[in-house]
N, C-alpha and C positions, 0 to 999 in steps of 0.2 A: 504494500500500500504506500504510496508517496505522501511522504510528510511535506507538509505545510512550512511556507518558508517565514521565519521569525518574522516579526513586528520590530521595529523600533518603538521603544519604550519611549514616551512622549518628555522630553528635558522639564525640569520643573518652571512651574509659571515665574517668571520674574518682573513683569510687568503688570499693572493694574488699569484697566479703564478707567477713567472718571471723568468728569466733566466738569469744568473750570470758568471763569468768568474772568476775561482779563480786558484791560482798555483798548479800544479799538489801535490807537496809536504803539502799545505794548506789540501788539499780533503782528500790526503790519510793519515793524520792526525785524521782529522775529523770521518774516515771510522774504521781506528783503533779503536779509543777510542768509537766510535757506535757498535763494537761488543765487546769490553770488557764490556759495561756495558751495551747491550741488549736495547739502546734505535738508533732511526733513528739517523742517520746522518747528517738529515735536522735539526732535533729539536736541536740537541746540536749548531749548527752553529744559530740556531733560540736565542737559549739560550746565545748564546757568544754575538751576536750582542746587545741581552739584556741586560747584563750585561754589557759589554763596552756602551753604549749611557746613564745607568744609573751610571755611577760614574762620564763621562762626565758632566751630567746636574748636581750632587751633587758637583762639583768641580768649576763648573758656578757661581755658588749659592752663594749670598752673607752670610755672618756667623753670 
């Protein structure tokens, strides 16, 4: 009988949907600078939030 060929096991979720309210001037910001440099719109606003919450928690930080 021929066995059945594996699955990939699905990677764990790392991303959430949600739904945001930002200034229209924020967005199209955002949208600009996503096609000057050919990356999504989401990821750069993904990348700024990173970047701001990381120099926050370095700035927490005792020295």
């Amino acid at each position: 009988m021929p066995v059945a060929p594996r699955r990939r096991a699905r990677p764990p979720k790392r991303k959430t949907r949600i739904t945001i309210y930002l200034d229209d001037e924020v967005l199209d910001e955002f949208r600009l600078r996503a096609e000057r440099t050919g990356t999504g719109y989401q990821t750069l606003i993904n990348a700024a939030l990173r970047t701001r919450l990381a120099v926050q928690e370095a700035s927490a930080s005792p020295a």
